[in-house]
gemmi code that builds the backbone of each chain (N, CA, C; Angstrom):
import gemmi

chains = {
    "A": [
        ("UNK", (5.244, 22.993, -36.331), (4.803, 23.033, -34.942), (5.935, 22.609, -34.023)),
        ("UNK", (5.883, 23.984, -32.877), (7.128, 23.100, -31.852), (6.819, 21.708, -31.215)),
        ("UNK", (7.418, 20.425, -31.677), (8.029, 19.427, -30.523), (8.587, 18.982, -29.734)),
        ("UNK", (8.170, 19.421, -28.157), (8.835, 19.036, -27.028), (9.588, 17.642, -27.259)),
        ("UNK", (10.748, 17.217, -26.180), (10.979, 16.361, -25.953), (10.281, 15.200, -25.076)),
        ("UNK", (9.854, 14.113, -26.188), (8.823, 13.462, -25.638), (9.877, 12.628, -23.879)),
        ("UNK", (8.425, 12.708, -23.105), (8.968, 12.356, -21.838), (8.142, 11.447, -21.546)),
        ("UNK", (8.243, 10.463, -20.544), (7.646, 9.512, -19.825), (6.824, 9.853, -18.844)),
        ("UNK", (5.805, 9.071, -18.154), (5.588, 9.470, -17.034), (4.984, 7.856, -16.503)),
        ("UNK", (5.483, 7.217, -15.534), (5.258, 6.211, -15.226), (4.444, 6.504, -13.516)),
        ("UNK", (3.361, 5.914, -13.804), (1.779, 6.227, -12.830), (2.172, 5.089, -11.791)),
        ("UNK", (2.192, 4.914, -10.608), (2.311, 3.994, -9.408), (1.130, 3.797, -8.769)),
        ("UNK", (0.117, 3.037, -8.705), (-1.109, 2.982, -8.167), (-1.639, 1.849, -7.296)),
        ("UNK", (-0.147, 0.756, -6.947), (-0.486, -0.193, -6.432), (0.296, -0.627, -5.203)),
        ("UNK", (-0.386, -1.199, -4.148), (0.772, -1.380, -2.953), (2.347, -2.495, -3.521)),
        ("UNK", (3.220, -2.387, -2.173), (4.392, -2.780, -3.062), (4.531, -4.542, -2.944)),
        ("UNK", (4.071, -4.767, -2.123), (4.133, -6.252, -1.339), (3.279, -7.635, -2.078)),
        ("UNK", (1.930, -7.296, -2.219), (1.134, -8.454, -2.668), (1.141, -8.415, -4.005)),
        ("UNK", (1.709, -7.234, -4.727), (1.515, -7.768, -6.754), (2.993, -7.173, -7.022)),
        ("UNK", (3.170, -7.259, -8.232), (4.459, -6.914, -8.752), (4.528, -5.845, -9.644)),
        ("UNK", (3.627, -5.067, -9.486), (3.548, -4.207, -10.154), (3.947, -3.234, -9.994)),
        ("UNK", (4.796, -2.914, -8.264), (5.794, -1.876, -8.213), (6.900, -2.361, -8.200)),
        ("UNK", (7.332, -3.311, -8.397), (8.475, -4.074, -9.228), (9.022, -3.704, -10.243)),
        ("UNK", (7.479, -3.912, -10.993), (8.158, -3.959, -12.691), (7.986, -2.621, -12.861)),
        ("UNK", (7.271, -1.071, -12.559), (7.275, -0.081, -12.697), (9.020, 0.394, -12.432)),
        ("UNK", (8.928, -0.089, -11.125), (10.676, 0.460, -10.536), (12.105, 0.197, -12.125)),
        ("UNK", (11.577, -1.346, -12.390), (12.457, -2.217, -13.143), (12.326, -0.716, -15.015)),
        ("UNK", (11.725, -0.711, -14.956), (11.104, -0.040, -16.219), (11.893, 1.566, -15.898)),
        ("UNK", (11.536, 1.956, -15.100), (12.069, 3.411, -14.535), (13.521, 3.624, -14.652)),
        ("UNK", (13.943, 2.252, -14.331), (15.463, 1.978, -14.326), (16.328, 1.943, -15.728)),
        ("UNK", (14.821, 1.253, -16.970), (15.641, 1.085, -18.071), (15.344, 2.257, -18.641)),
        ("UNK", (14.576, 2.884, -18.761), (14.747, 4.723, -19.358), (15.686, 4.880, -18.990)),
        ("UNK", (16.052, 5.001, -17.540), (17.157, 5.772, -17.417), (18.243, 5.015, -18.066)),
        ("UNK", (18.790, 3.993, -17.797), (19.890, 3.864, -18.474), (20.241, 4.010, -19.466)),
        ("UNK", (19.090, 4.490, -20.388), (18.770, 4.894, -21.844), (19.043, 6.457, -22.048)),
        ("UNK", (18.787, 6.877, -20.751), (18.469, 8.167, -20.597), (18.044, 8.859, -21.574)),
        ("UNK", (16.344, 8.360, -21.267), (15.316, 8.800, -21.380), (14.710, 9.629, -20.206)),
        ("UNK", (13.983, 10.749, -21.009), (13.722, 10.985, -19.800), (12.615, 11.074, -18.658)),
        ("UNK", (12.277, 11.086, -17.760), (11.238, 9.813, -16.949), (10.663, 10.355, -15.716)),
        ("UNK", (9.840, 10.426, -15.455), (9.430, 11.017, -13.587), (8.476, 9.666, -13.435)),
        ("UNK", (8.748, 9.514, -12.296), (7.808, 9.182, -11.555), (6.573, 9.472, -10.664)),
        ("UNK", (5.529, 8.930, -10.508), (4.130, 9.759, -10.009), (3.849, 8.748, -9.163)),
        ("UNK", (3.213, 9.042, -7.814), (2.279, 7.843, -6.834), (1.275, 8.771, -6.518)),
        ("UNK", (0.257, 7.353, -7.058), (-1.064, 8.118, -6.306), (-1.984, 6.747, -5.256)),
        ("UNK", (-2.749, 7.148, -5.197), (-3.467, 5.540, -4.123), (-2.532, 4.697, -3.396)),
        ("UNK", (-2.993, 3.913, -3.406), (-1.828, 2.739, -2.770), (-0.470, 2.891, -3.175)),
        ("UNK", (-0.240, 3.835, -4.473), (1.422, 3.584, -4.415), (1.942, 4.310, -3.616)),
        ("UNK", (1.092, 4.903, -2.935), (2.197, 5.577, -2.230), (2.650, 5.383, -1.192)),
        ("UNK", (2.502, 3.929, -0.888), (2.742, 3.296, 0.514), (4.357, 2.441, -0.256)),
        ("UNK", (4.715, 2.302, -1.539), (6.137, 2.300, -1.848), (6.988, 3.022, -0.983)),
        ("UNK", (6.748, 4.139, -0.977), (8.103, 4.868, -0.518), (8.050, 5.347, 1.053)),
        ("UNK", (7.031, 4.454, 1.240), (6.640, 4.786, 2.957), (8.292, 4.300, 3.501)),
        ("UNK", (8.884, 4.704, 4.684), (10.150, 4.783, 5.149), (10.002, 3.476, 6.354)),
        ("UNK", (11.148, 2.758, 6.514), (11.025, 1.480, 7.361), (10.249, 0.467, 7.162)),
        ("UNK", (10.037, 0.452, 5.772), (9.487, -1.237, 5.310), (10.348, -2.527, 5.773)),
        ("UNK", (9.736, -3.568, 5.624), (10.673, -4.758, 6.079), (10.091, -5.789, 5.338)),
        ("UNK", (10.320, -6.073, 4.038), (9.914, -6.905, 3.131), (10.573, -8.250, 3.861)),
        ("UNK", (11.462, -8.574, 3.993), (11.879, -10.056, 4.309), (11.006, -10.381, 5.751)),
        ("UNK", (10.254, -9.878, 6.183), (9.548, -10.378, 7.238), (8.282, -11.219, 6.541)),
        ("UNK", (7.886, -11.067, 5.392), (7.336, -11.613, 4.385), (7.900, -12.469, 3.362)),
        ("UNK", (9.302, -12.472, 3.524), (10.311, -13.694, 2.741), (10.225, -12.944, 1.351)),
        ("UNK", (10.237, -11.634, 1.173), (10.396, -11.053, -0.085), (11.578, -10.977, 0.129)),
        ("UNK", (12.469, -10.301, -1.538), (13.809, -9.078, -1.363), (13.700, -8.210, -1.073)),
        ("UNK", (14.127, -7.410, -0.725), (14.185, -5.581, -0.248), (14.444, -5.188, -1.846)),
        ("UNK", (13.142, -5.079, -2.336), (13.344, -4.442, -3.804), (13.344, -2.495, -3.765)),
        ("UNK", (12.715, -2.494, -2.443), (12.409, -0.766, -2.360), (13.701, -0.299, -2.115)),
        ("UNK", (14.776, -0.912, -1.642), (16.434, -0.360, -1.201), (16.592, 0.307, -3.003)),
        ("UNK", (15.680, -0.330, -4.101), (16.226, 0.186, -5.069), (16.127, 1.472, -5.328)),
        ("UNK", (14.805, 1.960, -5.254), (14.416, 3.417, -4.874), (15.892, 4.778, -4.648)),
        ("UNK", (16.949, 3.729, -3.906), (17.771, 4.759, -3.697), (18.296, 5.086, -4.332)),
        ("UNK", (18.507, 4.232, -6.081), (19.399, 3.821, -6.641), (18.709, 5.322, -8.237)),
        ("UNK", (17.421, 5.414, -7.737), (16.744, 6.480, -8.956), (17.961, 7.954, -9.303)),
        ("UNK", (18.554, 8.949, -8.563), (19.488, 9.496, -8.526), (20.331, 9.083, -9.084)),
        ("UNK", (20.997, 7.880, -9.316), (21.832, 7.417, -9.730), (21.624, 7.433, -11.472)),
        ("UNK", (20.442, 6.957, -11.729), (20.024, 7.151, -13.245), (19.032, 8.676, -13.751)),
        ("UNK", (20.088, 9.339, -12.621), (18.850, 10.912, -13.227), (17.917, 10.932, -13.206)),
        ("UNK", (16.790, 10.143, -12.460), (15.907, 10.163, -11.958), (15.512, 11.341, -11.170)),
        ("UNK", (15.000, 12.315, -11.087), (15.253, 12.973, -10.011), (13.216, 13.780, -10.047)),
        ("UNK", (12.907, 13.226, -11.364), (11.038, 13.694, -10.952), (10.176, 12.949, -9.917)),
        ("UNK", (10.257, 13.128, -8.627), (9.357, 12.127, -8.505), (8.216, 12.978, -7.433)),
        ("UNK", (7.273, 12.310, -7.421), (5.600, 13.010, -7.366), (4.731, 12.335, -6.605)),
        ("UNK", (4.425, 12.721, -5.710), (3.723, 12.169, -4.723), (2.405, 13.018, -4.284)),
        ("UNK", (1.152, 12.197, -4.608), (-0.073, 12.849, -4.621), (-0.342, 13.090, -3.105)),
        ("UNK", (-0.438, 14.066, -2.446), (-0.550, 14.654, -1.177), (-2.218, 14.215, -0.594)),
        ("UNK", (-3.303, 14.236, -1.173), (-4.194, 13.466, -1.086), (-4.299, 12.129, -0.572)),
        ("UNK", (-3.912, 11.326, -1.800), (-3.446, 10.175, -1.289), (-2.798, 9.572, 0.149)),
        ("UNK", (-1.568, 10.638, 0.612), (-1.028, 10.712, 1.872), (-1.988, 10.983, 3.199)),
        ("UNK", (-2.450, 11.879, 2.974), (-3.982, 12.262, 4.264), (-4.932, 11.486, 4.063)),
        ("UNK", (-5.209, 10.917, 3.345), (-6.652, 9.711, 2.861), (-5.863, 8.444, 4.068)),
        ("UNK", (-4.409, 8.156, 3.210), (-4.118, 6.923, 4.466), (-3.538, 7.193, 5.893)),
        ("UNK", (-3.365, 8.863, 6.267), (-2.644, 9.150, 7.365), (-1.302, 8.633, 7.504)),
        ("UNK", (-0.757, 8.796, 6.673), (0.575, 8.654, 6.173), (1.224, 10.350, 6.353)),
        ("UNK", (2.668, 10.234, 7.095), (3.303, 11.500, 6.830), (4.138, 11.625, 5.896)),
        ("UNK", (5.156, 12.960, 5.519), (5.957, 12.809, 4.738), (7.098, 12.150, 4.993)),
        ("UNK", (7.062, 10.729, 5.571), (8.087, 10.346, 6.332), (8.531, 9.460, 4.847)),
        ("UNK", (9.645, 9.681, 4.407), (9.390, 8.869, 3.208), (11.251, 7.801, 2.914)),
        ("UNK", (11.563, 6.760, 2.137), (12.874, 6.353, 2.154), (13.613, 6.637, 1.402)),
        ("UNK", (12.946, 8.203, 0.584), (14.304, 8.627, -0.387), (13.938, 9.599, -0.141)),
        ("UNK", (14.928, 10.942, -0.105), (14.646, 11.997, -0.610), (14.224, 12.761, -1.706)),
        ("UNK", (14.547, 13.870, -2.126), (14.169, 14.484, -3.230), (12.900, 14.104, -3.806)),
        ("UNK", (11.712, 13.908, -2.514), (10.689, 13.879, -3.590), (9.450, 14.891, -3.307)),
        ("UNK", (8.907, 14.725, -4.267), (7.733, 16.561, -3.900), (6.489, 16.106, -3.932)),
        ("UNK", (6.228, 16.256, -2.855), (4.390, 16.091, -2.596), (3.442, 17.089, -3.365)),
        ("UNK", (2.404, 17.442, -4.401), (1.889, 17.731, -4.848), (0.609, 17.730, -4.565)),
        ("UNK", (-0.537, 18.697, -4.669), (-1.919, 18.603, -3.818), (-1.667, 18.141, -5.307)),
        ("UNK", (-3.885, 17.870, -5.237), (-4.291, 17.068, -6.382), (-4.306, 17.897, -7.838)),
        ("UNK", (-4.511, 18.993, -7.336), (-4.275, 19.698, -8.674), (-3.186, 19.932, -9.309)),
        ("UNK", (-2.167, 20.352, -8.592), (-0.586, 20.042, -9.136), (0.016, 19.251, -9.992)),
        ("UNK", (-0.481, 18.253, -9.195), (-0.478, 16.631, -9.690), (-0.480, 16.662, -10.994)),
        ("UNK", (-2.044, 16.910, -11.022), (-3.059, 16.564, -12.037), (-2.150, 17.505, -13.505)),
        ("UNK", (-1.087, 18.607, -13.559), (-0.984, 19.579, -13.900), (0.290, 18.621, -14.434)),
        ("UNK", (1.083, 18.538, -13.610), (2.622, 18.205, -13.538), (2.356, 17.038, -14.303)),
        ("UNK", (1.459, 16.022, -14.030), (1.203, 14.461, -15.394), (0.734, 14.761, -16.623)),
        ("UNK", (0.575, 15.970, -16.598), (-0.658, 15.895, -18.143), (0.797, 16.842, -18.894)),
        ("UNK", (2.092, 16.966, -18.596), (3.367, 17.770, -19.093), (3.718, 16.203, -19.852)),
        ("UNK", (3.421, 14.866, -19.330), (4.232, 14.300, -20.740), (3.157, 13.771, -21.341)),
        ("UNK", (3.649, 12.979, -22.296), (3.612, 12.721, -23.702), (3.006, 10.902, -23.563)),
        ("UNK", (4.145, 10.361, -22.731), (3.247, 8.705, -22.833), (3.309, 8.654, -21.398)),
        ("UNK", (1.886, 7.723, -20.792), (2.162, 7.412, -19.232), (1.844, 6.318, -19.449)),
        ("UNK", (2.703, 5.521, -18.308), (2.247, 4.232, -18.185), (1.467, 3.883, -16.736)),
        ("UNK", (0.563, 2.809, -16.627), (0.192, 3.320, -15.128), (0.332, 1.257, -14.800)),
        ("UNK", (0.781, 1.656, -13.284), (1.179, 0.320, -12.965), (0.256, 0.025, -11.380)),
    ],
    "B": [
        ("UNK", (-23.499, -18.528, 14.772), (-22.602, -19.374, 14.510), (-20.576, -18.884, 14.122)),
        ("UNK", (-20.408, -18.314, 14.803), (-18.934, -17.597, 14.556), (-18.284, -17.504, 13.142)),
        ("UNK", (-17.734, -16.453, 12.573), (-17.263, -16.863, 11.159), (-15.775, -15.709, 11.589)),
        ("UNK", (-14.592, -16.591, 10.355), (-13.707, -15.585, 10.437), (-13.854, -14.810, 8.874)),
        ("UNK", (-13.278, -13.695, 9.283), (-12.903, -13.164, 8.161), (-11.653, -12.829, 7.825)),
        ("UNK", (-11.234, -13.060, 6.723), (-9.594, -12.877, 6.678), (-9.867, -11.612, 5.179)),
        ("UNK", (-9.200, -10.503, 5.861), (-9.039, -9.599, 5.061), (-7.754, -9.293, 4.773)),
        ("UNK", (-7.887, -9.303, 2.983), (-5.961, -9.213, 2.140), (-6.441, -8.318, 1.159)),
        ("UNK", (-7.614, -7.177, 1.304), (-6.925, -6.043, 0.184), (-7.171, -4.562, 1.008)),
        ("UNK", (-6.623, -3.765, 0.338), (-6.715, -2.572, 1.142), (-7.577, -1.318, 0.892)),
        ("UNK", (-8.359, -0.927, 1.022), (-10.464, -0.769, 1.200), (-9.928, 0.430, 0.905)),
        ("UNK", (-8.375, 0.665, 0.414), (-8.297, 2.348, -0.311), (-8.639, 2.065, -1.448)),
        ("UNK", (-8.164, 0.874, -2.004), (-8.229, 0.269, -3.244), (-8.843, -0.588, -3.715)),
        ("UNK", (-9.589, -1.692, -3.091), (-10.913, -2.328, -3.453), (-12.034, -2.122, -2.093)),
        ("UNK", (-13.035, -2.776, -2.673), (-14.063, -2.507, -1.601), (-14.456, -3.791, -1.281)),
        ("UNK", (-13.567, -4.206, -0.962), (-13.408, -5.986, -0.317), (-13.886, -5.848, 0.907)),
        ("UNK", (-13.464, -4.806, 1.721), (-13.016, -4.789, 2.941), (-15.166, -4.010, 3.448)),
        ("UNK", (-15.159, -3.184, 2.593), (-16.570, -2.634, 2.974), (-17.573, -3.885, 3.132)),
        ("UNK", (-17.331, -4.778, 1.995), (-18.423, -5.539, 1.976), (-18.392, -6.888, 2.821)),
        ("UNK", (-17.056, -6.977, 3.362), (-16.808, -7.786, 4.907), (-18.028, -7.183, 5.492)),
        ("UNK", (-17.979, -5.465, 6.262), (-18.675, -4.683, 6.658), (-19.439, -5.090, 6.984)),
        ("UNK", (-20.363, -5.597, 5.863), (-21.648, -5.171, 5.695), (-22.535, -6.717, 6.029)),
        ("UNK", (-21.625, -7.718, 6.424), (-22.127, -8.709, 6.544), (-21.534, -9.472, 7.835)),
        ("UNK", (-20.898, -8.555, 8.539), (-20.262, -9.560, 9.998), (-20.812, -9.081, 11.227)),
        ("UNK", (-20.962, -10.399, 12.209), (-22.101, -10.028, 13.230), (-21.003, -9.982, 14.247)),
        ("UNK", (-21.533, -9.526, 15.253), (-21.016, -9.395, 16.598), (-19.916, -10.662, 17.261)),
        ("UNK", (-20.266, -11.725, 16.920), (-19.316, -12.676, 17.541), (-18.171, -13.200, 16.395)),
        ("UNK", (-18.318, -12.833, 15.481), (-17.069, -12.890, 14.823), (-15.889, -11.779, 14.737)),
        ("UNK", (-15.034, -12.941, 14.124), (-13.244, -12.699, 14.043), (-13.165, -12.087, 13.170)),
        ("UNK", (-12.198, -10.526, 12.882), (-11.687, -10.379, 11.769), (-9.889, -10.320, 11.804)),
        ("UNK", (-9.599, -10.995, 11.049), (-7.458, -10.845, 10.796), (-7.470, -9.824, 9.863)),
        ("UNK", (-6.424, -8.929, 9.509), (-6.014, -8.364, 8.538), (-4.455, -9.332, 8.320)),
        ("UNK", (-4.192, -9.352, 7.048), (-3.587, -10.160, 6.564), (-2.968, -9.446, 5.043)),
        ("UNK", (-1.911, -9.637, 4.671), (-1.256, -8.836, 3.505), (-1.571, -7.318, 3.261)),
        ("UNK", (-2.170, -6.998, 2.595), (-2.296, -5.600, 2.066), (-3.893, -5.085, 3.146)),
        ("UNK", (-4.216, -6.083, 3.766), (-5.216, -5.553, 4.402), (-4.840, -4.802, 5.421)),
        ("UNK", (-3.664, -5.203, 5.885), (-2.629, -4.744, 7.149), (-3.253, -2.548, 6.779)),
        ("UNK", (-3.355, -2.451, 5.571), (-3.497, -0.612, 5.476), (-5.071, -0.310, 6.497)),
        ("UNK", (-5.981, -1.425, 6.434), (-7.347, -0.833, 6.575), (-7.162, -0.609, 7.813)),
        ("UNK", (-6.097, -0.386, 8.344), (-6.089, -0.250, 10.043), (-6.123, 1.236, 10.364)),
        ("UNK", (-5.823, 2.202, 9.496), (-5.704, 3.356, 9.261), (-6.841, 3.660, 8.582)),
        ("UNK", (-7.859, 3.467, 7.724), (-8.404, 3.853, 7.112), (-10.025, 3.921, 7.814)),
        ("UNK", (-11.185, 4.672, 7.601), (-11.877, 5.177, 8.439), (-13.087, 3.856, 8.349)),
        ("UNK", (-12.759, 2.750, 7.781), (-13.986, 1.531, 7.852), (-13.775, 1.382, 9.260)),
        ("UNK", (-11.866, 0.978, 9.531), (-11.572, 0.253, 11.170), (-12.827, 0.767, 12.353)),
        ("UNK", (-12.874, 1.888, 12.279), (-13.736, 2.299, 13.150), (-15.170, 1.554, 13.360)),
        ("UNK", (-16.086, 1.460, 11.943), (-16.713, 0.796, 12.027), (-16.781, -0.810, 12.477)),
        ("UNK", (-15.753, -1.373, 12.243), (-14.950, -2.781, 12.502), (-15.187, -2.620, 14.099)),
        ("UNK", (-14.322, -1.367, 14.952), (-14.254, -1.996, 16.345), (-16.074, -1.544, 16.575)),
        ("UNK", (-16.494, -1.138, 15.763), (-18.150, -0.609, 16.496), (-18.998, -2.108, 16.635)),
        ("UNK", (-18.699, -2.784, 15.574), (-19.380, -4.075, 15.326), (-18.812, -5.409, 15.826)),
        ("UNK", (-17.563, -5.269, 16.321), (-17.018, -6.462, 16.972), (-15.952, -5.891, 18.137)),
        ("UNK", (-15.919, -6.528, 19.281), (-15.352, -5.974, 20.779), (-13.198, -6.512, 19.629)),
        ("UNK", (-13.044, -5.743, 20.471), (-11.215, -5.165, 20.528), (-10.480, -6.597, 20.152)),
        ("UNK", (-11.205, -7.736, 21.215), (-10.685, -8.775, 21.687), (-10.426, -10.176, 20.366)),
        ("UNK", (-11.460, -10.034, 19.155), (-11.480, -10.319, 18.302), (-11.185, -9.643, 16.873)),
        ("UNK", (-10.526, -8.483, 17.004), (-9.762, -8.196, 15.386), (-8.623, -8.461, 16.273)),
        ("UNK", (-7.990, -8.698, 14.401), (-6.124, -9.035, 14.696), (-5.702, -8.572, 13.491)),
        ("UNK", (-4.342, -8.493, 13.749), (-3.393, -8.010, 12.603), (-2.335, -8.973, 12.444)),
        ("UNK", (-1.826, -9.715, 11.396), (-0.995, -10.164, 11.394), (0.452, -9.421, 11.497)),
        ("UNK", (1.022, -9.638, 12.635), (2.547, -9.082, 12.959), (3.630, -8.542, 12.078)),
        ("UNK", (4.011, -9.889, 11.568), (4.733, -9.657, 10.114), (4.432, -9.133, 9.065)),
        ("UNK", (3.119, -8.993, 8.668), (2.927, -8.117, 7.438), (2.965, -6.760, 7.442)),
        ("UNK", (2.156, -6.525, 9.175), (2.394, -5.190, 9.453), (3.781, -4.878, 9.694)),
        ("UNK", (4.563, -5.445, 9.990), (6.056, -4.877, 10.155), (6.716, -4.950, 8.794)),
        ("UNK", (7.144, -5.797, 8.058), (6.975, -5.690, 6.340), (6.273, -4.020, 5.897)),
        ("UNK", (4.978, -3.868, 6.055), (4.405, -2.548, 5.315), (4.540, -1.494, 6.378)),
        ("UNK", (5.259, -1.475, 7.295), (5.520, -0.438, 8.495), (4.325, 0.294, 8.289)),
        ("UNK", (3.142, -0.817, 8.902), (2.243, -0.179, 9.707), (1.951, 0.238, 10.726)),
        ("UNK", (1.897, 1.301, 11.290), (1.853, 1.483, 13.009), (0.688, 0.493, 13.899)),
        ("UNK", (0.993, -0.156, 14.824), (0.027, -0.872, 15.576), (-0.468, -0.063, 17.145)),
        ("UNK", (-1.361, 0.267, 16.449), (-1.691, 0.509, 17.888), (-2.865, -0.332, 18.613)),
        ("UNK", (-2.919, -0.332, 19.447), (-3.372, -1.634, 20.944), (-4.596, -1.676, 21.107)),
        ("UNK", (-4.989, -0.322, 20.491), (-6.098, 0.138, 21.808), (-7.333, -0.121, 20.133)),
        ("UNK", (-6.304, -0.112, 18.917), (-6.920, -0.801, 17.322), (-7.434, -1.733, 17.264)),
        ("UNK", (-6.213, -2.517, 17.527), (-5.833, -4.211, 17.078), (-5.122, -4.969, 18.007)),
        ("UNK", (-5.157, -6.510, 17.980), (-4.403, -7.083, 18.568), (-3.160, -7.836, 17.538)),
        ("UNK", (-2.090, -7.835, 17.786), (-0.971, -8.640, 17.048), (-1.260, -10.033, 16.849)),
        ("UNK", (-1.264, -10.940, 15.934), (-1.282, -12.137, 15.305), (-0.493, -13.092, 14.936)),
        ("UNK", (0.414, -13.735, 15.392), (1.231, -14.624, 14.735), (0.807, -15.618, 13.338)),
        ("UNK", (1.524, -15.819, 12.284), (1.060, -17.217, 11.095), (0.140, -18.202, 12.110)),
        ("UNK", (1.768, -18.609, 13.007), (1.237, -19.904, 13.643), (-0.170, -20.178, 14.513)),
        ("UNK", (-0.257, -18.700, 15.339), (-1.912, -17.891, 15.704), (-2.489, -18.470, 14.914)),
        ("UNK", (-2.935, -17.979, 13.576), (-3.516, -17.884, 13.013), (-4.482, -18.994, 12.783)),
        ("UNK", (-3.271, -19.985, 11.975), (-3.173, -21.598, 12.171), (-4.234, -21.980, 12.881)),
        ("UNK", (-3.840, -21.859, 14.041), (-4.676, -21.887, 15.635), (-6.086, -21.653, 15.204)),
        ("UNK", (-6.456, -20.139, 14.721), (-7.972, -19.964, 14.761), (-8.410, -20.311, 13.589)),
        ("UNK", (-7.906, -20.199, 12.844), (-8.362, -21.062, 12.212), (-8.835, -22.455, 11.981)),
        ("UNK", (-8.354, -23.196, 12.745), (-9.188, -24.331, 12.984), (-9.898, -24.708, 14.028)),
        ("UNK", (-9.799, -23.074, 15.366), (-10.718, -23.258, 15.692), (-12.119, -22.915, 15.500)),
        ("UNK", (-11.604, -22.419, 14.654), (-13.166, -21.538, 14.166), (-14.360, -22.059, 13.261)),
        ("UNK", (-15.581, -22.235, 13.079), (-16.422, -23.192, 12.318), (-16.448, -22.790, 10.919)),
        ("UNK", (-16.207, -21.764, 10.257), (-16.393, -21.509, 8.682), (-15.204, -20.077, 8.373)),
        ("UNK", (-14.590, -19.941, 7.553), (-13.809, -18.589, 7.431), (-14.222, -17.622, 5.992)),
        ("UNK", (-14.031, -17.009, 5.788), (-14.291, -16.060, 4.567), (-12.817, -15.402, 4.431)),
        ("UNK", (-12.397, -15.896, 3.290), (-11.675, -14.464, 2.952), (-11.731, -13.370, 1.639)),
        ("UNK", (-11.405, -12.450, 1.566), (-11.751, -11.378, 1.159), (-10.896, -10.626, 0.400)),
        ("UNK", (-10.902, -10.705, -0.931), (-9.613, -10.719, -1.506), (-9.769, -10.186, -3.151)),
    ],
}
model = gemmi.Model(1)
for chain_id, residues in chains.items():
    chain = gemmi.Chain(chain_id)
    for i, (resn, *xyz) in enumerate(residues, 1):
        res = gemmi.Residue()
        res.name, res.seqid = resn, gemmi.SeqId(i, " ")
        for name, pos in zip(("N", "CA", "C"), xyz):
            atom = gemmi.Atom()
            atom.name, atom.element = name, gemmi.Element(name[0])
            atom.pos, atom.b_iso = gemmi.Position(*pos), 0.0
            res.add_atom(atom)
        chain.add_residue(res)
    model.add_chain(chain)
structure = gemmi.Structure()
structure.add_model(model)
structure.setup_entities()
């Protein structure tokens, strides 16, 4: 039987500020890649207020962990997936702080995640 | 008897924020506060200004600028910590919602 190359798919489902769970998703995303493995990223619900554009974490005495976001390109990162739903539910535009990323209606989505093999959801 | 409510999750994602809703009377306060800062956009707010006048919801400033939430005026009013502080002790009992 043919075996694809197993791929990742790491699920974003949580805002970025009050838990750490788009932290450690980002942190994780980072070590595939340097492994280069290979990896997309997906936001659906609240994650997708991660990549909302003009955050200001230190007004909250955080780090600017989302500046890392820019850094995904850098490790061949280059899947990343943004549930279009999600975006009109919060009236959110495609105003976003990285490029290269593709908004997907829900079915797309739903199409484009079920292509790998392990997901993790954060 | 006045109550505040301090709302910190975001009613896309729990239903913290509905069940504030469903239990605050006319002369009370509501803050949005951390991740609640989203429900300002989301279609409960409406119900929020139906059940309490303009003059009593708030948003905390900084969180909304942190989650670049848009503020608009005619929503919410802006909140300082130190505000907060303030109503909070002036206020007779608080709830928060979390």
């Amino acid at each position: 039987m043919y075996s694809p190359v197993k791929s990742v798919a790491i699920m974003n489902s949580n805002a970025p500020l009050s838990k750490a769970n788009a932290k450690d998703a980002l942190d994780i995303a980072l070590i595939f890649g340097s492994y280069e493995q290979s990896v997309s990223l997906y936001f659906q619900g609240d994650g997708v207020y991660q990549l909302i554009a003009h955050q200001q974490p230190e007004k909250v005495q955080q780090k600017d962990f989302l500046k890392t976001f820019a850094a995904l390109a850098f490790y061949d990162i280059e899947n990343i997936f943004i549930c279009h739903d999600s975006l009109i539910q919060r009236g959110l535009a495609d105003n976003f702080s990285i490029e290269n990323v593709q908004v997907l209606n829900r079915n797309e989505y739903a199409i484009s995640l079920h292509q790998h093999q392990t997901i993790l959801r954060f | 008897m006045s109550m505040l409510h301090l709302v910190r999750t975001s009613a896309f994602q729990a239903n913290d924020f509905e069940q504030c809703l469903n239990v605050v009377q006319p002369s009370d306060t509501i803050v949005l506060l951390d991740d609640g800062c989203y429900n300002l956009s989301h279609d409960l707010w409406q119900q929020a200004l139906n059940k309490i006048a303009l003059p009593s919801l708030y948003i905390i400033e900084a969180h909304a600028q942190a989650r670049s939430v848009n503020i608009d005026n005619n929503k919410v009013n802006l909140l300082s910590l130190d505000s907060l502080m303030t109503l909070i002790c002036e206020t007779d009992k608080s709830v928060t919602w979390q």
